[in-house]
N, C-alpha and C positions, 0 to 999 in steps of 0.2 A: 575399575571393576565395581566396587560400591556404587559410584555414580552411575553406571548401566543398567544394575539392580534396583535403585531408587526409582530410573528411567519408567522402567519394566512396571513394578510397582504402582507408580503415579497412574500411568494407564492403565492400567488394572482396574483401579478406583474408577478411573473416567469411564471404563467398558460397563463397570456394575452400573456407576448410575443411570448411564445411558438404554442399560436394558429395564431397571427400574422405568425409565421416561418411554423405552417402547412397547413395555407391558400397560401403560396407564394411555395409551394411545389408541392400543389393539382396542381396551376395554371399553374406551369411546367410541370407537370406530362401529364396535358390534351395537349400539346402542344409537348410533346415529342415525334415523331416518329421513328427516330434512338437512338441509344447507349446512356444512360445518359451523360451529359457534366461535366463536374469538377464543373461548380458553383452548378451544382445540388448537388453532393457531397459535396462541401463545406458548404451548407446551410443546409442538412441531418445533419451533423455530428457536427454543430452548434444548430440543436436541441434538438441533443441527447445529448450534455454537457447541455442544459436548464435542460432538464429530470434530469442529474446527479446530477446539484447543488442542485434542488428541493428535491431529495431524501436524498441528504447531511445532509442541512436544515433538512426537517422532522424526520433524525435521533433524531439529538438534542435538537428540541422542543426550549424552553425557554432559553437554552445557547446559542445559535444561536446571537439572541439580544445583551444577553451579551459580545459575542465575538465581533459584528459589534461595538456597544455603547461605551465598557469597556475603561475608560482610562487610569485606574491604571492596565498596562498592566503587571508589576512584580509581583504583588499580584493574575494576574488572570493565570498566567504559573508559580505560585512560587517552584512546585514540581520538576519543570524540572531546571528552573535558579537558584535554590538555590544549592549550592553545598554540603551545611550542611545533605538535605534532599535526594539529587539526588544520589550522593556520598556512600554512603554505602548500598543502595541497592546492590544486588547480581545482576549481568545485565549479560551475555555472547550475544557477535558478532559472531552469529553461520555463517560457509562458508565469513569467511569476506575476502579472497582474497589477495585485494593491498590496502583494510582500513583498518587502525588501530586507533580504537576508545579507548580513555583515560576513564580508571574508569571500562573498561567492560575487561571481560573475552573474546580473540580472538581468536577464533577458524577454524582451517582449517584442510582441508585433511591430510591424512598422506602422506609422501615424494614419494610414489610409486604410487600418485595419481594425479603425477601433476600439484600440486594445482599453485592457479594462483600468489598466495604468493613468492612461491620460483622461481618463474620465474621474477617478481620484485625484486627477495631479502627485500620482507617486511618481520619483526617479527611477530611470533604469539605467542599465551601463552600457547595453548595446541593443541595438532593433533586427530583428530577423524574422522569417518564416520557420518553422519548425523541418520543414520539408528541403529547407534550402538554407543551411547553417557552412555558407561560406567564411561567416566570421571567425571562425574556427576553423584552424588546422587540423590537419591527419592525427590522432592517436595526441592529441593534447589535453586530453581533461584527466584527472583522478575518480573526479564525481562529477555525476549529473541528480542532479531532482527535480523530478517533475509533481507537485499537486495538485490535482485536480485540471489536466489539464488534458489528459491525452482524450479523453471523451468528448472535446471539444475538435478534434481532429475528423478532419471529411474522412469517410473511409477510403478514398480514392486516392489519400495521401498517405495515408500510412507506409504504404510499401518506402516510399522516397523516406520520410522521416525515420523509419526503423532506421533504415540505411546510411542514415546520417548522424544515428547516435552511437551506429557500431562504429561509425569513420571517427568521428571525431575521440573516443571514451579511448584510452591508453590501457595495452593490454592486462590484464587483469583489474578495470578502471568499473567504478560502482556506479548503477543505475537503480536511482529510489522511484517508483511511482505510487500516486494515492488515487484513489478512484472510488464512488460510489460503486456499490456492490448491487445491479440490477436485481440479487434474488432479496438482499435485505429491503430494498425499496419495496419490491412487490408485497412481501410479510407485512412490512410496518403502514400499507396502504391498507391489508385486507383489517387490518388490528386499529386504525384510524386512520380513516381518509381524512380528516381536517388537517392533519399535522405534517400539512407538505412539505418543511425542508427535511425530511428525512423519507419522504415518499416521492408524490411528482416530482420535485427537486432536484431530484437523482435521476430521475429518465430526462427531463427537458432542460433542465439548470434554470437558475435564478434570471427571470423575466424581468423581472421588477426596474433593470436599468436599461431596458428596454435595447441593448444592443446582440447586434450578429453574433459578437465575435463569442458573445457569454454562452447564444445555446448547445445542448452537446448535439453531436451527430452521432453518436455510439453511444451502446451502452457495455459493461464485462462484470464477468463475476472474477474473482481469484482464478477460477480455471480457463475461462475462456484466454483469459490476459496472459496466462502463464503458458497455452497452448501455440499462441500466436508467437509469443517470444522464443519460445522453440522449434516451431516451422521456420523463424526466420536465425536459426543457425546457437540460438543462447543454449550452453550448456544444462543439462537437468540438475547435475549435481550441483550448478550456481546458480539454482535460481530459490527465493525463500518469499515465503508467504508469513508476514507478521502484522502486529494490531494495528490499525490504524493512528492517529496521532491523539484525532480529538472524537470525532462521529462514531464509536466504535460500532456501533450498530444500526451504521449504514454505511460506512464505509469501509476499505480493505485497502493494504500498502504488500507491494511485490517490493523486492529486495534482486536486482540479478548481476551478474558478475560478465563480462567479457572473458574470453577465453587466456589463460595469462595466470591464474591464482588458482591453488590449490586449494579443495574442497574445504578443507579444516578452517583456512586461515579464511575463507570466504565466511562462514559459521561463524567463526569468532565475530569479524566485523558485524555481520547483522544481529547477533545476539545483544552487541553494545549499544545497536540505536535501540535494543528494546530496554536494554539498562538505563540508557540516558531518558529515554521516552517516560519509564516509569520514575525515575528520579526530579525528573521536571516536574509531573503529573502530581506528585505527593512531596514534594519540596525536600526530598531525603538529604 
């Protein structure tokens, strides 16, 4: 009960400033007669991250407090910090590139594709198409993570690759994606066009190593991604929108569940990558 009242409270706070930042917006607005200026964009885009955290917040209701409050913070991320528990799930790093993540299955394009692996000389563990993940069995994964990869996906593919991560994920089994956010890209272009990995970057991907497989074909914001995941059958009550890892203002991470887990315990698990996220982040 206290913790819903907190809930309540915290956005509260977030609604006052927000009306704060749309009163100082109007005031611009009336006063504007040429081209918007950069602080008007900057104070825009400042209150559409208010909007964002709010709706963060009201994801998770009652965890929320807990998250701020908690201070036994290894009991509150223990799924992910314990190795006992984290460690034998079945995880695969689908398109992982030049990561190579311990514990997971890493998966990349095959050699006539590319991939951005073999162009680092990183290892992977297995080679596939995203659209065609025969190397996986029906309903055998716990987790999937995908970063930065699914905007590299033709859109003509998608349909098949959705398809293949519902087949393959085990029911109630976690799907992480990370993606540039097409509206923060736009923002942080009209506020400096020079500073393209957070601007062009985000629409066309990184050029620089002059391969296919690196440009995207798409681009999403949090809603479009979470739209699509739902047209193709993802539950609403399992699907969550949280910070991104590292870019946070240019990028945006979906959190969704296969059908299989109830709401709460789905909430819990995404709450803990934001525990673990921010514990890394600040070495707590």
């Amino acid at each position: 009960m206290k913790n819903g009242i907190f809930t309540r409270f915290f956005v509260k706070c977030l609604n006052c400033f927000g009306y704060i930042i749309n009163h100082i917006i109007n005031r611009l607005n009336n006063k504007l007669h040429n081209a918007p200026s950069k602080r008007w964009y900057l104070i825009t885009i400042t209150h559409l991250y208010i909007e964002n955290l709010k709706k963060i917040c009201l994801q998770f209701d009652e965890l929320v407090p807990n998250l701020i409050l908690n201070i036994n913070v290894d009991e509150a991320s223990r799924r992910v910090r314990d190795k006992k528990l984290w460690e034998p799930l079945k995880k695969a790093h689908l398109g992982c590139g030049d990561v190579y993540l311990k514990s997971y299955i890493n998966v990349d394009m095959p050699l006539e594709g590319n991939a951005m692996s073999d162009y680092h000389g990183i290892k992977v563990d297995k080679r596939a198409y995203l659209h065609d993940l025969n190397i996986f069995q029906d309903s055998s994964l716990d987790v999937i993570e995908m970063y930065h990869v699914f905007e590299h996906i033709q859109p003509w593919k998608i349909n098949e690759t959705i398809h293949e991560i519902l087949r393959i994920l085990k029911p109630g089994g976690e799907l992480v994606l990370e993606c540039p956010d097409i509206f923060k890209c736009s923002i942080n272009y009209i506020i400096d066009p020079f500073y393209d990995k957070i601007s062009t970057m985000g629409f066309y991907g990184d050029q620089k190593y002059e391969l296919e497989s690196n440009m995207h074909y798409a681009g999403y914001s949090p809603e479009t991604l979470i739209k699509l995941f739902l047209d193709y059958g993802f539950n609403k009550s399992l699907v969550f929108t949280i910070p991104s890892r590292r870019w946070q203002h240019r990028d945006f991470r979906i959190v969704a569940y296969k059908d299989g887990i109830n709401s709460e315990l789905a909430k819990k698990h995404t709450m803990e990558r934001v525990i673990i996220d921010t514990v890394n982040m600040y070495q707590l």
